[in-house]
N, C-alpha and C positions, 0 to 999 in steps of 0.2 A: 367486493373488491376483486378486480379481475388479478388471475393467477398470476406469478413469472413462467414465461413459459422453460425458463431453465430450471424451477422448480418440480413443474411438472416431467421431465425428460429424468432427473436426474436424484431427485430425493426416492424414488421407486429402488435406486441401485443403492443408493445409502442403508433403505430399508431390508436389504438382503444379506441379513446375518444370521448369528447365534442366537442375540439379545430376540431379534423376530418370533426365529423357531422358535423357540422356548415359551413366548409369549403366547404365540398361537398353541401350542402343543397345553399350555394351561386353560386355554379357552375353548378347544376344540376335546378334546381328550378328557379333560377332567372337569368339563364345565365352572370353570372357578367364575364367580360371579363379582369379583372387584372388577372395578376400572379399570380402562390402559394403564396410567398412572400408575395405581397400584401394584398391578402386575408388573409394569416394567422395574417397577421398584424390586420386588421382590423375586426376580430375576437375577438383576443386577446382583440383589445380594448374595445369592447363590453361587456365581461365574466369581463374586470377591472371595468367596471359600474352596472352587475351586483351584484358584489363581496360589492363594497360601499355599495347598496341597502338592500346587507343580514347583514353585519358588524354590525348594532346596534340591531338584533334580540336576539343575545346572552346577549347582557347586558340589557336586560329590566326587571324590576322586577316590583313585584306585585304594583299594580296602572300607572303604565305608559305606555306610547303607543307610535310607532315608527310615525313620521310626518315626511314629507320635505317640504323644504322651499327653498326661495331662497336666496343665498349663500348670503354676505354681501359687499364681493369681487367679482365683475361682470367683472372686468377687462376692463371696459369702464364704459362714466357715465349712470348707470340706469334711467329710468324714463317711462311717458307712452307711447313712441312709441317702447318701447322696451317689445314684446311680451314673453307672459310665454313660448314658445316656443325654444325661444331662448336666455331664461334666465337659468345662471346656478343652478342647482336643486342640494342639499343635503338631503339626511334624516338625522334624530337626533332624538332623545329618549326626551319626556315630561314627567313630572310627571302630570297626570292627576287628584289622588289624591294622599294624603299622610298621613301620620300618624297624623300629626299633622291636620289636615283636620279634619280628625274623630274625634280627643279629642275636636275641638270647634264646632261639633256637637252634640258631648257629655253631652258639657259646656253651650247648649242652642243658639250658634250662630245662624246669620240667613242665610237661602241658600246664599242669593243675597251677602253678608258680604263674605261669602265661596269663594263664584263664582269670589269677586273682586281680593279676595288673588289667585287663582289659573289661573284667567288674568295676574294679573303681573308677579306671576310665570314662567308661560309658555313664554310671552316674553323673560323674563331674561335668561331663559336656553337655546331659540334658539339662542338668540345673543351671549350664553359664548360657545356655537359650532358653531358659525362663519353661523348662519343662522338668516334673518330676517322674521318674521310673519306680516303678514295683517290682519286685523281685518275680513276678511273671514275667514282665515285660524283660527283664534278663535274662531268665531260664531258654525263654524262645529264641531271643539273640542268640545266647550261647550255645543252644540244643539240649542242654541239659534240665532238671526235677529244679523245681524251685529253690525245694531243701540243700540243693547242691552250692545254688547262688546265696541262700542264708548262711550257708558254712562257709563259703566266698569273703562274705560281707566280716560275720565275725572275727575271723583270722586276718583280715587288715586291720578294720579297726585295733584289735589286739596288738598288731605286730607294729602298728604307726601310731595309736594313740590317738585316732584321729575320729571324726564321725562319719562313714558314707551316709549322702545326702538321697536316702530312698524315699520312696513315695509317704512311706510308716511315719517318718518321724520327722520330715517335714512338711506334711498336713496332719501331723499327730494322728496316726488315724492306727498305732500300732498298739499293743497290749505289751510288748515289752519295755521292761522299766529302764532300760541301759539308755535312752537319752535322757531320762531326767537324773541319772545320777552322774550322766556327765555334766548338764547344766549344775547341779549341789555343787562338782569336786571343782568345777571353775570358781565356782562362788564361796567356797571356801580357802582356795587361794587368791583371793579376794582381787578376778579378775571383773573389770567393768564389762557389764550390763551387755552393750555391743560388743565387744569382744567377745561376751559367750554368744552370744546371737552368732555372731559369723566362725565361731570355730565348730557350734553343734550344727548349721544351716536351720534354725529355728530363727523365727520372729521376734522383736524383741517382746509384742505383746504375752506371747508363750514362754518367754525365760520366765518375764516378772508373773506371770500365773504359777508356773512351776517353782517356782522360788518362795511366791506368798504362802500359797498354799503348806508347803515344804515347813516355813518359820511359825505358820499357825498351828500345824499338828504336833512340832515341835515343845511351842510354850503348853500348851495342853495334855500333853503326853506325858504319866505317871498322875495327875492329878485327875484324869475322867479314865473312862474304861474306853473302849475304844468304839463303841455304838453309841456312847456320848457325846466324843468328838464329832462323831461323824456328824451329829444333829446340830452342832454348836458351828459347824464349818459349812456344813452344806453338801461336802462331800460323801462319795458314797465310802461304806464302811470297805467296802473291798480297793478304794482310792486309799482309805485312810492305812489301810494296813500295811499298800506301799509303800507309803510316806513311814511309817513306824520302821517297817524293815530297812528303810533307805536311812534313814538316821544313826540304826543303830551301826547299821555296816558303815556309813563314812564318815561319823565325827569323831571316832578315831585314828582314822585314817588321813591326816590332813597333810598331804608332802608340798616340801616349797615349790611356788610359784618359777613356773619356766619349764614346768611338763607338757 
């Protein structure tokens, strides 16, 4: 089939891109042995990641800075055998500071009082872009020792009664028991199911595991030892002995609903 000859003049300038370069640069450089096809594919999918990477440059404005994290949706369960490597990564936009920032240094606040508001902060914004933070990933925001942002973390929670939503405890992936005994005190102020889900930032399949688990060690406990339970539940005896110490400290502690 004889050519167009506008094809011929003109599809040579079409072909002088990125998408090219890269193609050839896979073919010449690295000997990659897939097809055009291939290759153009997996080009493509590359310039689509870095395309995400530049997306939040434009909307940043004065006080904030681009971060990534990792996504919140892993698409399998997260934890620690699951390396940053092969964890999904988002960037997102922080407010590092803000207006309001300035006026309570204005007003005579103190840094540390600053620094706790702009801890919770930054959680809550990568969690409403569908990304979680670790308390590294704060410590480097802030410049400050991790342990600095743990002590951050706990003195809100305390002072607000609230959960910050870190990386620990909403891909469970923490050793500290203080989200599931907030999931217990909701549940014994006999709040619903999604509602604990959305005041700890946990899933609801993670309340109703935390809660089973919680009412099985419960019925059992006083009647097995507790390396009994453990075999009877499935859980590990050092889970079980959570659950034992979590029981004892809050089914006496049961205060009315509206905390």
């Amino acid at each position: 089939m004889k050519s167009n000859w506008r094809d011929d003049i003109y599809n040579p300038q079409l072909d002088r891109n990125l998408i090219s370069v890269l193609c050839n640069r896979f073919r010449e450089r690295y000997r990659f042995l897939g097809g055009e096809e291939i290759t153009q594919f997996i080009v493509e999918d590359i310039l689509e990641v870095v395309e995400e990477y530049k997306r939040p440059i434009p909307e940043v404005k004065k006080g904030q800075i681009v971060w990534d994290g990792a996504e919140v949706d892993q698409g399998r369960k997260p934890g620690y055998g699951l390396s940053m490597k092969n964890t999904k990564i988002k960037p997102i936009v922080l407010t590092l500071i803000s207006e309001d920032d300035i006026k309570m240094l204005k007003e005579g606040t103190t840094g540390r009082a600053i620094k706790k508001v702009v801890t919770e902060r930054i959680f809550n914004e990568a969690l409403d872009q569908g990304v979680v933070l670790n308390h590294i990933d704060a410590s480097l925001i802030l410049k400050c020792a991790p342990s600095t942002v743990s002590d951050y973390v706990k003195e809100v929670e305390a002072e607000k009664s609230i959960q910050i939503p870190d990386r620990g405890k909403v891909h469970d992936m923490g050793r500290s028991v203080t989200h599931k005994k907030e999931i217990v005190r909701y549940m014994l102020q006999n709040y619903s199911q999604p509602e604990i889900s959305r005041r700890t930032h946990h899933s609801g399949e993670a309340v109703d595991r935390y809660l089973r688990d919680y009412n099985r060690v419960k019925v059992l406990r006083g009647k097995f030892a507790p390396q009994e339970v453990a075999f009877a539940t499935g859980l590990s005896i050092a889970l079980v002995n959570e659950y034992l110490g979590l029981i004892e400290e809050m089914e006496g502690k049961v205060v009315e609903k509206g905390g």
